[in-house]
Every structure is written in structure tokens, then in C-alpha cells.
C-alpha positions in Angstrom: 13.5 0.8 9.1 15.0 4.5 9.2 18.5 3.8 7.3 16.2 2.1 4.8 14.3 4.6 4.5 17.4 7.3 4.0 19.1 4.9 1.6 15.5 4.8 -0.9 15.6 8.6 -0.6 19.3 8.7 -1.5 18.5 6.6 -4.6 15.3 8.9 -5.2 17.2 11.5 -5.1 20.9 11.2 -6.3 19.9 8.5 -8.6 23.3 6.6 -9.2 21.2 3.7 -10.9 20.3 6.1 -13.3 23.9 7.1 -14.7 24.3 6.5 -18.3 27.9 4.6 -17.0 26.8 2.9 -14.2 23.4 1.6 -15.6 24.6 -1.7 -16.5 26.4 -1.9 -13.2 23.3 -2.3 -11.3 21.3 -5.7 -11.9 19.2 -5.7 -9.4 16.3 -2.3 -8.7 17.7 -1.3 -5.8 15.0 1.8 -5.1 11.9 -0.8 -5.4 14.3 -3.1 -2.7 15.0 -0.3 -0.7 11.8 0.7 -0.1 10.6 -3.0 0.8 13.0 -3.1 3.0 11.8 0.0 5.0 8.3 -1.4 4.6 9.4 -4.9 5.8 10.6 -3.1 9.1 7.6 -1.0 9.1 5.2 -4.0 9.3 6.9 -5.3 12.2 7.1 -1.9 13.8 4.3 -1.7 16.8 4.1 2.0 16.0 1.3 3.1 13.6 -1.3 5.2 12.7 -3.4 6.2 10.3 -5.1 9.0 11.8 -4.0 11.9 9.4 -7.1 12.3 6.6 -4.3 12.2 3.8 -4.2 8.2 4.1 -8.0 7.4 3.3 -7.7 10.2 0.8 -4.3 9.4 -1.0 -5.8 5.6 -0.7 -8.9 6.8 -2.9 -7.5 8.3 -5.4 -5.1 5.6 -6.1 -8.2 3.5 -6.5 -9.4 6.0 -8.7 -6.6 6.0 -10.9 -7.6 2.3 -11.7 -11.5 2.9 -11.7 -10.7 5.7 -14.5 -9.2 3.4 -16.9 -11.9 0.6 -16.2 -14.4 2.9 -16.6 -13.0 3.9 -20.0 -13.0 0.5 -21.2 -9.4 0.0 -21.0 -8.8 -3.0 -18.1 -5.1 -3.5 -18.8 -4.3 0.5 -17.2 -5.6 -0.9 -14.3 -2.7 -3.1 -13.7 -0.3 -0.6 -15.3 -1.4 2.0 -12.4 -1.3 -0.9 -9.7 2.3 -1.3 -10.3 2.8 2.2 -11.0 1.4 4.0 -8.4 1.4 1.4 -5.6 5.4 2.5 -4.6 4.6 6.0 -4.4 1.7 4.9 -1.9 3.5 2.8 0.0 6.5 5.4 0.4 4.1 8.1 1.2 2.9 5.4 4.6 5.4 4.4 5.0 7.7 8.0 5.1 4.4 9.3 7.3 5.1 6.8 9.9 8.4 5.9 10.2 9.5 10.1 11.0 8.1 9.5 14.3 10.3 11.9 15.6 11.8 15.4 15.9 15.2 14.3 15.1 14.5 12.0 12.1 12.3 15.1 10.5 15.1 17.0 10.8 17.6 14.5 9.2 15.1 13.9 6.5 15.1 17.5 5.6 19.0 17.9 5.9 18.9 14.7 3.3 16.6 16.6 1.2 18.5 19.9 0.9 21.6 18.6 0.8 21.5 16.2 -2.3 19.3 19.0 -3.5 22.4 21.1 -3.7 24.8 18.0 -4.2 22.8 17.7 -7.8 23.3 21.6 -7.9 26.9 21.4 -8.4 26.3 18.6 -10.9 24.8 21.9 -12.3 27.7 24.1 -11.9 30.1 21.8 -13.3 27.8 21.0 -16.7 28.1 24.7 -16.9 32.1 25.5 -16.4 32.9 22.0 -18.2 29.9 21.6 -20.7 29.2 17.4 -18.6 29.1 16.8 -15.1 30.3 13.3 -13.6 27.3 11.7 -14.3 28.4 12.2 -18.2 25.3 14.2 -18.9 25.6 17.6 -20.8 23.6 21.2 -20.8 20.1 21.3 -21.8 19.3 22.9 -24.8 22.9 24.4 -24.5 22.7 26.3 -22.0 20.2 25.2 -19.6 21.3 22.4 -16.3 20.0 18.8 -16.2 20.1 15.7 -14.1 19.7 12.3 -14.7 16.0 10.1 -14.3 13.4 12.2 -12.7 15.5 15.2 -13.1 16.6 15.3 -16.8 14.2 18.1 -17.1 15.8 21.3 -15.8 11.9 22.2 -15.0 11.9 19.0 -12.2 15.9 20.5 -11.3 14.6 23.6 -10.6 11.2 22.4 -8.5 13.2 20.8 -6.0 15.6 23.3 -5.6 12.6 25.7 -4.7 11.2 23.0 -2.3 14.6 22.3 -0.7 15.7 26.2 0.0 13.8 26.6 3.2 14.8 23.4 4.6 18.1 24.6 4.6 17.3 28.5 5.3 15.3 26.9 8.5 18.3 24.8 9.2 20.6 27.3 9.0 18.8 29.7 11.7 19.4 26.8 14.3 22.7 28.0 14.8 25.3 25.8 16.6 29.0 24.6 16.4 30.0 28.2 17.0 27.9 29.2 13.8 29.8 27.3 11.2 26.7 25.1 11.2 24.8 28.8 10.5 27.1 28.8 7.9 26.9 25.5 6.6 23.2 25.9 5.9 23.1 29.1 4.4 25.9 27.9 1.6 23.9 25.1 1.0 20.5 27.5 0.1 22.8 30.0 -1.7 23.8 26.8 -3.8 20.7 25.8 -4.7 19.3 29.6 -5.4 22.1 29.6 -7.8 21.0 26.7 -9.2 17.6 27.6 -9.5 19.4 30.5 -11.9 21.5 27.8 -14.1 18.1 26.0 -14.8 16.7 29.2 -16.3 13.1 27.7 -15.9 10.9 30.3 -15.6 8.2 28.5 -13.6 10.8 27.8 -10.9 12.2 31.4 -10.5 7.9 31.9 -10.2 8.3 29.5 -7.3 10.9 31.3 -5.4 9.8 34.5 -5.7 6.5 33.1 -4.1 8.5 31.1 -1.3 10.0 34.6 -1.0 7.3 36.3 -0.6 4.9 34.2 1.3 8.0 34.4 4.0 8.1 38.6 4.1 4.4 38.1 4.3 4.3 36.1 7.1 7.2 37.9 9.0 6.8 41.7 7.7 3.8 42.2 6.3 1.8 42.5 3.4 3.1 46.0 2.1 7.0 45.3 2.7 6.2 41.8 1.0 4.6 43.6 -2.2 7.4 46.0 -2.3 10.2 43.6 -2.2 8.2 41.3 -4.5 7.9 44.0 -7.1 11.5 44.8 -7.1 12.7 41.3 -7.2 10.8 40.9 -10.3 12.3 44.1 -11.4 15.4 42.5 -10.9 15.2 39.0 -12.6 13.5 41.4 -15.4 17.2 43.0 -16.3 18.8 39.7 -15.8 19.5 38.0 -19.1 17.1 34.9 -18.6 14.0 33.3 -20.1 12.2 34.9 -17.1 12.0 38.2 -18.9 10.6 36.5 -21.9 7.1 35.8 -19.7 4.5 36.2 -22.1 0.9 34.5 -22.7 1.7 35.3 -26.6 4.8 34.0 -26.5 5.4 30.7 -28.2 6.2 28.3 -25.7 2.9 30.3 -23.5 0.7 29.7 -26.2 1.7 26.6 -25.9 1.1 25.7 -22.9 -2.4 27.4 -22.3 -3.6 25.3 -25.8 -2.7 22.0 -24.2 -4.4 23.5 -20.8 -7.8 23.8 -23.5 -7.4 20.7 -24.4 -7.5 19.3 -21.0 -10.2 21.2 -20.2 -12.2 19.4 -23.5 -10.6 15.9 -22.4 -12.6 16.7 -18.5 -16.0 17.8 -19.9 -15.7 14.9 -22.7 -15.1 12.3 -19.8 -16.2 14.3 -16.4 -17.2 12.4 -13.7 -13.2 9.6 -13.9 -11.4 11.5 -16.8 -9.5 9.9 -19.6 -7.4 7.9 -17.7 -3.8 8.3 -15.9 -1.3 8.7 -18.4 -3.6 8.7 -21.4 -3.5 13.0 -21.5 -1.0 12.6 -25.0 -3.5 10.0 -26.8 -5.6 12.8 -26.8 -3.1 15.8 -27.2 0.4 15.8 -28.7 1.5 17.8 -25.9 1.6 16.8 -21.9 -0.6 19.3 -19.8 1.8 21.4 -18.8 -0.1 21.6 -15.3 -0.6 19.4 -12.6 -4.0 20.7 -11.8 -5.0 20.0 -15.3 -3.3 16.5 -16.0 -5.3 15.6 -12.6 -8.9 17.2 -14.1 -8.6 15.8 -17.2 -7.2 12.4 -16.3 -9.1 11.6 -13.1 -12.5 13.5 -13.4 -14.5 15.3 -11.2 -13.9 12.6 -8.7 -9.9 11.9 -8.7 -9.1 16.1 -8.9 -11.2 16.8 -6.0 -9.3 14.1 -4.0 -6.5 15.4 -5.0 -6.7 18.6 -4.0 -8.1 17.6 -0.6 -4.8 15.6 -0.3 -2.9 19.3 -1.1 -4.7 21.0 0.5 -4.7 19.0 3.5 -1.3 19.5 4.1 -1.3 23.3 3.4 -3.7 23.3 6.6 -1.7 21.2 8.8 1.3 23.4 8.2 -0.7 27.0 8.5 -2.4 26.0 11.6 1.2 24.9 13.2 3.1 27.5 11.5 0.4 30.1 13.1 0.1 28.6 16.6 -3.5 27.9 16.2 -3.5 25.4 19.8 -3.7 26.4 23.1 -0.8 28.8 24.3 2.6 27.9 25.0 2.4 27.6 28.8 -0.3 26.4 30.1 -2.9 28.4 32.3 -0.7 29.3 35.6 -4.2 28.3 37.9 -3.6 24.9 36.5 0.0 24.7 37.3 -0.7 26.3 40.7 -3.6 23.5 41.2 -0.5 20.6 40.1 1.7 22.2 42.7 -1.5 21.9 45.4 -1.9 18.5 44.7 1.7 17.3 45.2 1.8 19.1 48.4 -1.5 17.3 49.6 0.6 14.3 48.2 3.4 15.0 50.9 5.8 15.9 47.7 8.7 18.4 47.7 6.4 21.7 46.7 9.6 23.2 45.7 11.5 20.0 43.6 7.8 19.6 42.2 7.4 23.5 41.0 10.7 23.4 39.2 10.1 19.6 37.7 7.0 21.5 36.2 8.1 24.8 35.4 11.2 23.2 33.4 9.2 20.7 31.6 7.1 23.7 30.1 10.5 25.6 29.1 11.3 22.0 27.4 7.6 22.2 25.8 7.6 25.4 24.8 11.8 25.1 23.5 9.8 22.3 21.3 6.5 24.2 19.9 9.0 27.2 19.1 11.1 25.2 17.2 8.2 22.8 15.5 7.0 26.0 14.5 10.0 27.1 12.0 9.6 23.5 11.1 6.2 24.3 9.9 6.7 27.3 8.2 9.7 25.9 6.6 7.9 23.0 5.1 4.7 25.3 4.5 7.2 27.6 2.0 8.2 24.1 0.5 4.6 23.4 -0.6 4.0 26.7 -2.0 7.4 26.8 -3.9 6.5 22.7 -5.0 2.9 23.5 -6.1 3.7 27.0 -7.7 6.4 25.4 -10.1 3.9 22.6 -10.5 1.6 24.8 -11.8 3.3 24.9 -14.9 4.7 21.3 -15.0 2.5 17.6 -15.3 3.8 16.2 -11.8 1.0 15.0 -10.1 2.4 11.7 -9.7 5.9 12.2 -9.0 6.9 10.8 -5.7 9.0 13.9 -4.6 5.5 15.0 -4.0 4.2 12.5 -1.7 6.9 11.9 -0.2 7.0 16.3 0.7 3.4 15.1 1.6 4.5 12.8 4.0 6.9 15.0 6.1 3.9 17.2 6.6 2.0 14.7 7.8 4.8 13.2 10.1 5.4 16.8 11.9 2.1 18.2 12.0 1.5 14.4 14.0 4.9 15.2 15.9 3.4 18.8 17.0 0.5 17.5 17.9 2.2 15.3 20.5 3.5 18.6 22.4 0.4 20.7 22.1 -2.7 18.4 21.4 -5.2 21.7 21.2 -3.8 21.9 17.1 -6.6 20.9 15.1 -7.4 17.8 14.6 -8.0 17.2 10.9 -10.1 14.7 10.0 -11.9 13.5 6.7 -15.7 13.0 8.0 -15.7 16.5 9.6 -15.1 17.6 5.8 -17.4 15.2 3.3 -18.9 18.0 2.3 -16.5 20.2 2.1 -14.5 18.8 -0.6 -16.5 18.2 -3.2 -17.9 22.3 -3.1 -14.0 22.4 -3.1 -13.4 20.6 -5.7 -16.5 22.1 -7.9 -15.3 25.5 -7.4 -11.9 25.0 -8.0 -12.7 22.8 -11.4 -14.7 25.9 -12.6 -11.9 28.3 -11.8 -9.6 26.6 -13.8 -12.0 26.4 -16.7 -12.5 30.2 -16.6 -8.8 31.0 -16.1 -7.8 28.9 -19.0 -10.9 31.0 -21.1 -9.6 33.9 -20.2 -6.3 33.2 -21.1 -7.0 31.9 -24.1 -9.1 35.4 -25.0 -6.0 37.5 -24.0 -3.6 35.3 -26.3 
């Protein structure tokens, strides 16, 4: 299952299938067979679970996405999202599942950040030769691109974000003498500069925010503000579209129009939207935002579902990022009572002690390390969802497959220290739909507002 599941992300990622000179060369959809593979092996595999609330959750919504066009009189979308968005939930299970360990987590990430900055290059050499090998030029003339998913350097620029503190975590590991220090931090210093060559403005956004969630989290609030405000000082002198931020600017004005019109599109159709994929029969421009494209496509219903499958993961991450489970080593009286029972037992007390005492340096070796893992991936949603902000993604499978990492090490953590909370969806029926309320207003009044100061 595993190498099938590291060849479908190499074809998600690296895309050769997709290269105008090698299209023809490839007559048979090797992503869709690569991922039926890693199913296949999955099904057979003893080892599942469905515990994590993102599976009922993710499961709704995709039933939503067919309800919304049914409900809207329009049966054939029904099948179109069945075939559409069936992949992307069967990846997301089947990704959740099969990184069942520490190691494959680990590999999965390295995957992730380093065709992240493989595609980078691709970047840099579009820029010093005007192509790259796939035989695809400069956006707009100046800007990078990639091929399939990625021919927008918007997407390029997203997973770059995402993929940086894989690799800054992977770096701090240390090893081999500290070329593999080394290794890593080339790797993130490639993709930063490729986050540049994209020149997306909504993707430096998202490393600055990655940036400073990180300062936050390790310095403080007042160091993080300081260093945020002089980063943007920075990109500000930099000759980029950054400094061109503007809600009256053009391709702003834009943006927060469409954002309206999704807005009319969700109170027009409230409680199941418009319908997946049916935001441009409406406006001649895409949403320009996740949240929106979700509001205004899937209602009430889908958008709060949605967010409870964000948001879900957000929580998993903070809580093991934070520590929030019992301590590291356990209570000494306990130990000390383990200890008493094996010499009752007519054990070594001494072979016992150390057998104990090492297998809590093991545990707490573990928690220290899923830790970083947490706060790594935890900067990878912020970075993902910030650029997303400003991009219609809500389907894309980088996303749920992101999702699914999350879900595989906050289940891993758990393993070692089973005090984490234990996230469930009944505990929180209520929850989510004041959640998704709220957050449906505050949309609405931010797009008002920015609409007034336009």
C-alpha cells in the first residue's frame, strides 16, 4: 500500500502525465490507478480506523456537494461530483490510514517538500531560460508556472508556503554530521525563493503568517509583531506585486466584487448553495476565496461542514503542538508503585527500574519530536489556508490530502500520550453550526466593509 501511495503523490505532485510532450505518451490514467492501487492494499489491510471526526465530516459534505445540485434541480451534477470528488475522498482515507507510523509521516513530508522545491527549480530555470523542461514558459512574462494543478503561479506559490516548514522541521533533526541540517534548510531556502519568482501576493501573505505564527509561538507576541512589521517593510521596497496591495487596486476590486457576488449567490440559495462548480454561471469571475466558493456553492449546510473539517485539524495540531496531555513522564508514585509490584513479583527491582525508566526517555524522545511534527504541519495549515484565502481551492486534493497527515499524526501522538484530547464529532453537534453561523455572518460583514472602503 505505502509505495502506492508515494507513487499517486509523486504523480499529484510532479505531474509528468501532465507535460505538454509526454501527454500522448501516457494512455492509460496512471494517478486514478495509482490510487486504486493503494486502496486495493488498504482494503485488505487489518489496520483501520475511523475514529478521527474528519471522516463522518469530510463524508457529509461530499454528500452534500451532490444534494446541492439535486436540490437545485440539476440531477446530472450529481454524478459529475460523484466522479469528481469521490478520488479526493478516497485519498484523504485512505492517506489517514495508511501513515500509521512515525517514519512514513516523516517520509511523506520529505516527499512533499522535496518535489515542492523539485517544481521550484522548474521555476528558476523558466526564469534564467524563459521554459523549463516541462516546455512551459513564464506567466504573464515574468511570473513562474507549472503544469496541471499548478499552471497557476497562485497554486505554485500555496504549496511552497505549505511545504517550507516540512522542511525547516526536517532540517532541525540534524544528522549525518549536519549535512542532513543542511540538506533541509537548502531545500526551504529553495522554495522561499520560489515563493519570490511566483510574485503572488496572497502567497508572500502566507509566509509572512507561517512566519509569524512561528515567532509567536517561540518568542512572543511583541518580538513576533516587530519582526512582522519589518518584514513587510521589507517585501514593501522589493520590486514585486506585493507592494501594489490595495483594496482600490484593480485586480482587489476585483476580487472583493466577485466575493459580493458570492455572498448574493448564498442568500439567493442559503440553506445547499448554487451548486459545486456552478459559482461562474452566476459570475464571470471564480470567487477568488475558498471560504466564499464553499458559502456560496454548498450553503449554510456544506460551509459549516467545511469549516468543522478545517478547523478540526487546526485543533488536533494546537493541542499536540502545545502539549495539552498529561506530562511527559508519568507521575514518579506510579513508577515507584510499577517498581513495588515487580519486586512482589520476585523480578529484578533494578533490571525492572531501568526497563521503565528507559522506556519513558524513549516516550518522551517521541512526544518531543511529535511535537515539532505538530507545529510544523500546524504552520502548514495556516500558510495553506491564508493563501487560500484569496484563491477558489476548496476542492483541491493538496488540501485533503494536508488534511490527512494531520489526521494520521495527531492519531500517531495519541498512541504515546493517550491524555491528548480526544476529538470527536457528537461532543460538538452543537458547536458547529453556532460556528458555522458566526463565521457566515463575518464574512458577509467583511466583504460589506470592504466593499464601503473600495
Amino acid at each position: 500500500m505505502y509505495p502506492a501511495m508515494l507513487v499517486y503523490l509523486l504523480l499529484v505532485l510532479i505531474r509528468p502525465q501532465d507535460y505538454p510532450e509526454l501527454v500522448d505518451s501516457f494512455t492509460l490514467p496512471l494517478q486514478p490507478i495509482a490510487l486504486l492501487a493503494a486502496a486495493g492494499f488498504w482494503m485488505l489491510s487489518p489496520r483501520k480506523h475511523f475514529d478521527a471526526p474528519q471522516y463522518p465530516v469530510l463524508l457529509l459534505f461530499f454528500v452534500v456537494l451532490m444534494v446541492s445540485h439535486v436540490f437545485n434541480g440539476y440531477f446530472g451534477g450529481a454524478v459529475v461530483q460523484l466522479n469528481k470528488f469521490a478520488p479526493v475522498l478516497l485519498a484523504f482515507v485512505v492517506f489517514a490510514n495508511g501513515l500509521d507510523s512515525r517514519e512514513r509521516i516523516l517520509k511523506i513530508m520529505a516527499m512533499f517538500a522535496l518535489c515542492a522545491a523539485i517544481i521550484s527549480i522548474h521555476g528558476i530555470e523558466q526564469v534564467k531560460l524563459g521554459t523549463g523542461w516541462t516546455g512551459i514558459g513564464l506567466s504573464q512574462g515574468t511570473r513562474i508556472q507549472y503544469v496541471g494543478i499548478f499552471n497557476d503561479p497562485n497554486d505554485l506559490g500555496m504549496l511552497f508556503v505549505a511545504c517550507v516548514p516540512m522542511a525547516v522541521f526536517l532540517g532541525s533533526r540534524g544528522g549525518m554530521m549536519g549535512l542532513r541540517r543542511l540538506f533541509w534548510w537548502l531545500v526551504a531556502a529553495i522554495l522561499v525563493y520560489g515563493i519570490y519568482l511566483t510574485d503572488s501576493r496572497g502567497t508572500l501573505l502566507g509566509l509572512l503568517v507561517v512566519m509569524g505564527l512561528y515567532v509567536w509561538q517561540t518568542r512572543g507576541v511583541f518580538i513576533a509583531g516587530t519582526l512582522g512589521a519589518m518584514a513587510v517593510g521589507v517585501l514593501l521596497a522589493l520590486p514585486s506585486r506585493f507592494n501594489e496591495i490595495d483594496v482600490e487596486e484593480a485586480s482587489a476590486q476585483g476580487r472583493v466584487d466577485s466575493w459580493y457576488e458570492g455572498v448574493q449567490m448564498f442568500i439567493g440559495h442559503p440553506v445547499f448553495g448554487v451548486g459545486p462548480d456552478m459559482y461562474s454561471d452566476y459570475h464571470h469571475l471564480t470567487a477568488h476565496n475558498s471560504f466564499v466558493l464553499v458559502m456560496a456553492e454548498t450553503g449554510i449546510v456544506g460551509y459549516t461542514l467545511w469549516l468543522a473539517f478545517i478547523a478540526y485539524g487546526f485543533r488536533m495540531m494546537w493541542a499536540a503542538s502545545r502539549g495539552l496531555g498529561q506530562p511527559v513522564w508519568r507521575d514518579e508514585e506510579a513508577l515507584e508503585a510499577e517498581v513495588d509490584a515487580a519486586a512482589a513479583a520476585g523480578a529484578d527491582i533494578d533490571a525492572h527500574a531501568d526497563a521503565l525508566f528507559a522506556a519513558e526517555d524513549a516516550r518522551e524522545a517521541r512526544i518531543a519530536e511529535g511535537r515539532g511534527i505538530a507545529m510544523a504541519l500546524l504552520l502548514s495549515l495556516a500558510g495553506f489556508f491564508t493563501c487560500a484565502f484569496f484563491l477558489s481551492r476548496s476542492y483541491v486534493v493538496i488540501l485533503y490530502l494536508l488534511a490527512a497527515v494531520v489526521v494520521a499524526h495527531y492519531v500517531d501522538m495519541r498512541r504515546d500520550d493517550p491524555a491528548l484530547p480526544h476529538f470527536t464529532l457528537s461532543k460538538d453537534l452543537l458547536l458547529w453550526p453556532i460556528v458555522g453561523v458566526v463565521a457566515t455572518i463575518g464574512l458577509m460583514v467583511l466583504v460589506k466593509l470592504l466593499l464601503v472602503i473600495q
